[in-house]
N, C-alpha and C positions, 0 to 999 in steps of 0.2 A: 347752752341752754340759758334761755334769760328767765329771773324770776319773776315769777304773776304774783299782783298787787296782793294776792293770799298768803301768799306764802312769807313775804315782806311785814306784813304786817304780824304775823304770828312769829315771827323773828324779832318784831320791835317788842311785842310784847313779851316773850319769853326774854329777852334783856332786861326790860320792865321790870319782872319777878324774879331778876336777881338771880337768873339760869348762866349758867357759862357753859361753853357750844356744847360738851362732852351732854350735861343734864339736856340740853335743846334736842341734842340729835335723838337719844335716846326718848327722850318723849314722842318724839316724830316717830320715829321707828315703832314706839308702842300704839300711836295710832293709829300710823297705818294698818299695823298687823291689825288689829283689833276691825277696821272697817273692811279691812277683804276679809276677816272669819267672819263677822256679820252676815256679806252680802254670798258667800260661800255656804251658809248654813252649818260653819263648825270645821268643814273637810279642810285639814292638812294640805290635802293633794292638789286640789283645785284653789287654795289660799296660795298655796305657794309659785303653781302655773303663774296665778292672775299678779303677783310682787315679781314673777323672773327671778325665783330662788329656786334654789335646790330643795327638794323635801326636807332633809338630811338640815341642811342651813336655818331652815324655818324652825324648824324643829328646837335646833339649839338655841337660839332666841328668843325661841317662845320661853324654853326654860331658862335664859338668860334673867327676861326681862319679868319670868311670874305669869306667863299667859295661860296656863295650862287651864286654868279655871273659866278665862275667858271663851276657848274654844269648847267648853262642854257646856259653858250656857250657853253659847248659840247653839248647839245641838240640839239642846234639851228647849230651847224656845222653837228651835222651826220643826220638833218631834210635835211640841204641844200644839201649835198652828194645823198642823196635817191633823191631829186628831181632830181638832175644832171644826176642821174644813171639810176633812173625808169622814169622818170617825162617829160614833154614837146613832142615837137615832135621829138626832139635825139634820143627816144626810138624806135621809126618805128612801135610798136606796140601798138596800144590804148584797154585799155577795155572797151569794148561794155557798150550803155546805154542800160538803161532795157528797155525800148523801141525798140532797134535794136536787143535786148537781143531777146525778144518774135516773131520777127518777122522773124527773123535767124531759130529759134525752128519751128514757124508753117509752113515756106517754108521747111523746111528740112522734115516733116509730110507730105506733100503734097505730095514731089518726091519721099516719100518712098511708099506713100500710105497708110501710118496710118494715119486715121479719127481722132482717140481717143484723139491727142494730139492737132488738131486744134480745135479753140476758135469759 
């Protein structure tokens, strides 16, 4: 594997500041983990499919390296995006309780004139 001009460069600079490889790797490893929980939305499972870790591996690193906080703010950001997105009244659209659920279904029986499906 050859390395890309990125990765050379974040290598000069972590020599730069005075990093010795053991501090270098470990930064790297923290962020990567860090950008596949971002783009994972938090999940363990699918963080660690996308690195080719074992769950179990991930897991131990995370608490190696102090990520455990990092994996519940990305949860707790992409929980708060879905509410923004789907959630409140922004959305113009509510799902029906089941309640209004049933009562939707047996008016709609009624105008069709199927018996069967009213209660």
């Amino acid at each position: 594997m050859k390395a890309t001009p990125l990765l050379t460069m974040a290598a000069q600079q972590m020599l730069a500041a005075g990093m010795d490889l053991h501090e270098g790797t470990r930064e790297l490893r923290k962020a990567m983990i860090a950008a596949a929980l971002q783009e994972h939305h938090g999940n363990a499972c699918q963080t660690a499919r996308a690195l080719r870790l074992h769950r179990n591996t991930l897991s131990r690193q995370m608490e190696e390296l102090g990520m455990w906080q990092t994996a519940r703010e990305c949860r707790a950001d992409w929980a708060n995006q879905r509410l923004l997105r789907y959630g409140g009244s922004s959305s113009g659209k509510r799902k029906p309780q089941l309640g209004q659920q049933r009562q939707r279904s047996s008016a709609a029986a009624e105008t069709t004139g199927d018996r069967s499906r009213v209660a």
